[in-house]
C-alpha positions as CSV (number, residue, x, y, z in Angstrom):
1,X,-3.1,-3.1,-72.6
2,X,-3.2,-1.6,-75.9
3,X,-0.8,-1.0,-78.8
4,X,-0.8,0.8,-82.0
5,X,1.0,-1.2,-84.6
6,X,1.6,0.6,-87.9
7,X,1.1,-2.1,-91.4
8,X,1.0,-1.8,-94.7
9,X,-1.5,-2.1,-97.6
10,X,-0.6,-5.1,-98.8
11,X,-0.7,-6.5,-95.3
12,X,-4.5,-4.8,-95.0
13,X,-5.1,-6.5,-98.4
14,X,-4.0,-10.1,-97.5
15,X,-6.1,-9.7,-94.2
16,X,-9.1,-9.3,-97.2
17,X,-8.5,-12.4,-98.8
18,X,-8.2,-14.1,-95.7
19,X,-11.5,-12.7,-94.3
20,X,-10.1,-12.0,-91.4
21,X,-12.2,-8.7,-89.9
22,X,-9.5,-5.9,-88.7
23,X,-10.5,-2.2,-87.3
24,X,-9.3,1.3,-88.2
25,X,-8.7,3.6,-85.9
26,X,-9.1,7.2,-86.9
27,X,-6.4,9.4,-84.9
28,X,-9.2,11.9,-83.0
29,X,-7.6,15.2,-82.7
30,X,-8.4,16.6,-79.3
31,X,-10.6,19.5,-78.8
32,X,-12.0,21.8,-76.4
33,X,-15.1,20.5,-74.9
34,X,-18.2,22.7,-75.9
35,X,-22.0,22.5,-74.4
36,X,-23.2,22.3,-78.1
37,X,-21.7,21.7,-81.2
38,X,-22.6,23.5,-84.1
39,X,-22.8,21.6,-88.0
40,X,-22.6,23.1,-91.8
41,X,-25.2,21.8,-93.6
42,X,-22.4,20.7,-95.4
43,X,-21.4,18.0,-93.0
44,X,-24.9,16.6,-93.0
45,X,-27.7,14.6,-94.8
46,X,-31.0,15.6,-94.4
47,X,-33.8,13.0,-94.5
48,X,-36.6,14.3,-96.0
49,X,-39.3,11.9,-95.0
50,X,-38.4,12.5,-91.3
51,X,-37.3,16.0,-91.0
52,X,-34.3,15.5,-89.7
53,X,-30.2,16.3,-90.4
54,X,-28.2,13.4,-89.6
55,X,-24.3,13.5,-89.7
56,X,-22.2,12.1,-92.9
57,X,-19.2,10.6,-90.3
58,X,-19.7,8.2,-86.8
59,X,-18.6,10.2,-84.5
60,X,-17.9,8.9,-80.4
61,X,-16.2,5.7,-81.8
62,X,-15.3,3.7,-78.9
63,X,-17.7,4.7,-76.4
64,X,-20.0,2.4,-74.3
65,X,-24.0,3.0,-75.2
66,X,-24.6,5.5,-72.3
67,X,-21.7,7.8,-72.8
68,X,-22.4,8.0,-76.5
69,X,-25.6,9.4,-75.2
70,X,-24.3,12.0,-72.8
71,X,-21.8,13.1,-74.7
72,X,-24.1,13.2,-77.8
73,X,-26.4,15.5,-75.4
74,X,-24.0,17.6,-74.0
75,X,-23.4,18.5,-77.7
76,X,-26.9,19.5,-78.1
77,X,-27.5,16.6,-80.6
78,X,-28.6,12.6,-80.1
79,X,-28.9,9.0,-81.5
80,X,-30.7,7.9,-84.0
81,X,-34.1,5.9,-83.2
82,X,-34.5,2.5,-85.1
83,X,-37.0,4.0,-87.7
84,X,-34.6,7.3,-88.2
85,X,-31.7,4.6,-88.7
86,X,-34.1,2.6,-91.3
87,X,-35.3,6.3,-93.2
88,X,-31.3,6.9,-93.0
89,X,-30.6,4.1,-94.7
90,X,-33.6,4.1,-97.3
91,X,-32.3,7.7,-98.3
92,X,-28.7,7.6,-98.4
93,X,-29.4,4.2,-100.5
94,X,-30.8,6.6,-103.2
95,X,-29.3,9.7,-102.7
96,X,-25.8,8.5,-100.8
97,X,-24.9,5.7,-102.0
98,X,-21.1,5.8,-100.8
99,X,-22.2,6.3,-97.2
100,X,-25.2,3.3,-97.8
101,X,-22.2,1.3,-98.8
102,X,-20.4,2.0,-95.4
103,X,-22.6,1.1,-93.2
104,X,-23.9,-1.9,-94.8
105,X,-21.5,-3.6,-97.1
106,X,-19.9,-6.6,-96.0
107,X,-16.0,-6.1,-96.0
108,X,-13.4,-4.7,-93.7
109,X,-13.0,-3.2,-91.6
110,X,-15.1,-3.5,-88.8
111,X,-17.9,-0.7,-89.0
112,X,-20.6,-0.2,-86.2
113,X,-23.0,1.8,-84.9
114,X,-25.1,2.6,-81.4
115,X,-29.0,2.9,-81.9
116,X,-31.7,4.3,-79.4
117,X,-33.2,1.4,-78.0
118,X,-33.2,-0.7,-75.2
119,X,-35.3,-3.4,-73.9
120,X,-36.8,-4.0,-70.5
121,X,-39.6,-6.4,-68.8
122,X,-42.0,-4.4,-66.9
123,X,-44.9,-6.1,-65.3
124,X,-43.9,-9.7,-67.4
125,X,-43.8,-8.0,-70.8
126,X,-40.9,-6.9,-73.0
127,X,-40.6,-2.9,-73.8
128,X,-38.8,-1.3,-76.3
129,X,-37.8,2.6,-74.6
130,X,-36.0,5.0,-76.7
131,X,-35.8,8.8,-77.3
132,X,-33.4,8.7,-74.3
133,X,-32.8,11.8,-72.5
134,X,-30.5,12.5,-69.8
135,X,-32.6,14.0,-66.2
136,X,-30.8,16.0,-63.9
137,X,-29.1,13.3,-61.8
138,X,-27.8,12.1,-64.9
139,X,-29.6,9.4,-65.7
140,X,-31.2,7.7,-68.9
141,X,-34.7,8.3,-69.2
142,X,-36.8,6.8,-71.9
143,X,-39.5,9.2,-73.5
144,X,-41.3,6.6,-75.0
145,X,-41.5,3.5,-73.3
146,X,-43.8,0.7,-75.2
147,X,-44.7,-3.1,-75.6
148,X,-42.9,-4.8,-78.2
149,X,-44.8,-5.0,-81.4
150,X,-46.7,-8.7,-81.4
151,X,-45.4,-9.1,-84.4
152,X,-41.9,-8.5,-84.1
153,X,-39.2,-11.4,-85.2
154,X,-38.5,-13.1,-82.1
155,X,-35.8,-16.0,-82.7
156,X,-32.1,-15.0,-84.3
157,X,-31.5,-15.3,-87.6
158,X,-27.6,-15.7,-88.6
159,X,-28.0,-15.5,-91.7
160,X,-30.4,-14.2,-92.4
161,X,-33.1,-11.9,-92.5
162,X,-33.2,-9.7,-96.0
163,X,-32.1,-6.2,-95.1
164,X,-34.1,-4.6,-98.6
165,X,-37.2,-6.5,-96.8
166,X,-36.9,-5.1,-93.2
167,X,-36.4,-1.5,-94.9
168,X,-39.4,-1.9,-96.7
169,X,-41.7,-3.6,-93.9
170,X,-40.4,-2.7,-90.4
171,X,-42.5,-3.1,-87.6
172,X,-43.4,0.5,-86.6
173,X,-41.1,0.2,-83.8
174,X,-38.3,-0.3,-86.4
175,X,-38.0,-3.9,-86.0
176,X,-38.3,-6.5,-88.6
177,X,-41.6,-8.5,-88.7
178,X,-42.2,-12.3,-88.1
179,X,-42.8,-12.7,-92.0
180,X,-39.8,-11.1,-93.1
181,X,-37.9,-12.6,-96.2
182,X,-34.5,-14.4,-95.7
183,X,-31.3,-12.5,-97.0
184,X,-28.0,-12.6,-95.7
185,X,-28.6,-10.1,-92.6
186,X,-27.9,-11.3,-89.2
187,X,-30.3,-11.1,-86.5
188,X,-30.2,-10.8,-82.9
189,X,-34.0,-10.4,-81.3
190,X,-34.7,-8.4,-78.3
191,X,-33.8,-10.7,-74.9
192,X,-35.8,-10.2,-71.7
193,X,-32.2,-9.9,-69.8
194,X,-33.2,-5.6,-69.0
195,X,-29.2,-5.6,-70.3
196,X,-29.9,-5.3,-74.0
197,X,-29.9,-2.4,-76.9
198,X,-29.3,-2.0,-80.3
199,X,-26.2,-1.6,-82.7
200,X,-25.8,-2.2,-86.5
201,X,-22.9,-3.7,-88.1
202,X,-20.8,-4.7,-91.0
203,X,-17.3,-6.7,-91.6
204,X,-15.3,-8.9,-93.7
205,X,-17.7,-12.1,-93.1
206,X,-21.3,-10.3,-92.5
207,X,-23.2,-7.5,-91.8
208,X,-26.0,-7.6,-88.6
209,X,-28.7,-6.0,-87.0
210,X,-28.5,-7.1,-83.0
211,X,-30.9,-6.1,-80.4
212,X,-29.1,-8.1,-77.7
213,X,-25.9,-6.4,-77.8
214,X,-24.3,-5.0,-74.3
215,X,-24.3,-1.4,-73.4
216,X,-21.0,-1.8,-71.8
217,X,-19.3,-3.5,-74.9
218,X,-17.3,-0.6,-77.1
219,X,-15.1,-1.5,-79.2
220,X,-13.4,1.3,-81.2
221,X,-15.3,0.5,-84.4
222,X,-18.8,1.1,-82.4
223,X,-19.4,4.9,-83.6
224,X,-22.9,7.1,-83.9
225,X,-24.8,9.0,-86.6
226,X,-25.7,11.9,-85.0
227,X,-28.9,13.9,-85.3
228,X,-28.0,17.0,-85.3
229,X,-30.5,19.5,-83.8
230,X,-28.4,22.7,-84.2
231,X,-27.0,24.4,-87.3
232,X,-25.1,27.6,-88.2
């Protein structure tokens, strides 16, 4: 059971000094469901290099990995791949540095976000799927389905991998390579459980890039960066 339990500031504040992470909640006001949902350029940032319109807010917060998908689909838009999220991040570090800072700086409160990627064994080797896409019985289908890079980073890091380093030298499947710098980044590597994606974090104590976190796990911080496919 849940309850809502109202503080102050200067309660907020002395969770800060104790470094003890907290969430926010953002009251959702509820809306007719629509098919598609249409964006202002406005509410976007468009990425250049990639050629795509991502949203300036997380949206879905709370939901597990797959119903951020549907619900990201029904909607006409979708998640961000692990190089979109990395050409995100690279752009809005230039161009948006406010919303760079909300994603990545380490302080409360808990902020977090669902990527597209997950990570199966097929025939005794570890795949990386991703551009998800719902079929008509409703389930997840990868459209690309892959090895995992050889030279991906294959043992945690907590702390730390260097998160300027990973930007600049991702695998091309996104993922940081097995020379990578240290920094102050956590690390999660890809496990061969077939019950593992990606999220990206930041709180109080650190910020982390996990590719062994549950699809099931949602806690109301977990959000998504749409891409956004259709404008008005």
């Amino acid at each position: 059971m849940r309850y809502l339990i109202e503080v102050s500031e200067k309660v907020l504040k002395g969770l800060d000094q104790l470094e003890i992470p907290y969430n926010l909640k953002k009251e959702e006001k509820s809306e007719p469901k629509a098919k598609t949902q249409e964006f202002n350029k406005d509410d976007l940032i468009y990425v250049p290099s990639i050629d795509i319109y991502v949203d300036k807010e997380r949206t879905h917060l709370g939901k597990k990995w797959f119903e951020a998908h549907k619900l990201l689909q029904e909607q006409g838009n979708r998640m961000l791949i692990i190089p979109e999220f990395i050409e995100f991040l690279k752009y809005t570090q230039e161009n948006h540095k406010d919303i760079y800072n909300e994603i990545t700086e380490v302080r409360n409160p808990w902020r977090s976000e669902w990527l597209d990627a997950d990570f199966k064994v097929k025939n005794k080797k570890l795949y990386i799927n991703y551009n998800h896409k719902l079929d008509l019985n409703g389930n997840l289908i990868p459209k690309n389905s892959e090895i995992l890079n050889k030279n991906t980073l294959m043992e945690d890091k907590m702390p730390g991998i260097s998160l300027e380093n990973w930007l600049k030298n991702p695998t091309k499947q996104g993922l940081p390579n097995k020379n990578i710098k240290s920094g102050d980044l956590s690390y999660w590597y890809p496990r061969s459980n077939n019950n593992s994606v990606a999220w990206f974090y930041a709180n109080v104590g650190w910020a982390g890039f996990d590719c062994n976190w549950y699809p099931s796990n949602s806690p109301s911080s977990l959000g998504v960066h749409a891409v956004v496919e259709k404008l008005k």
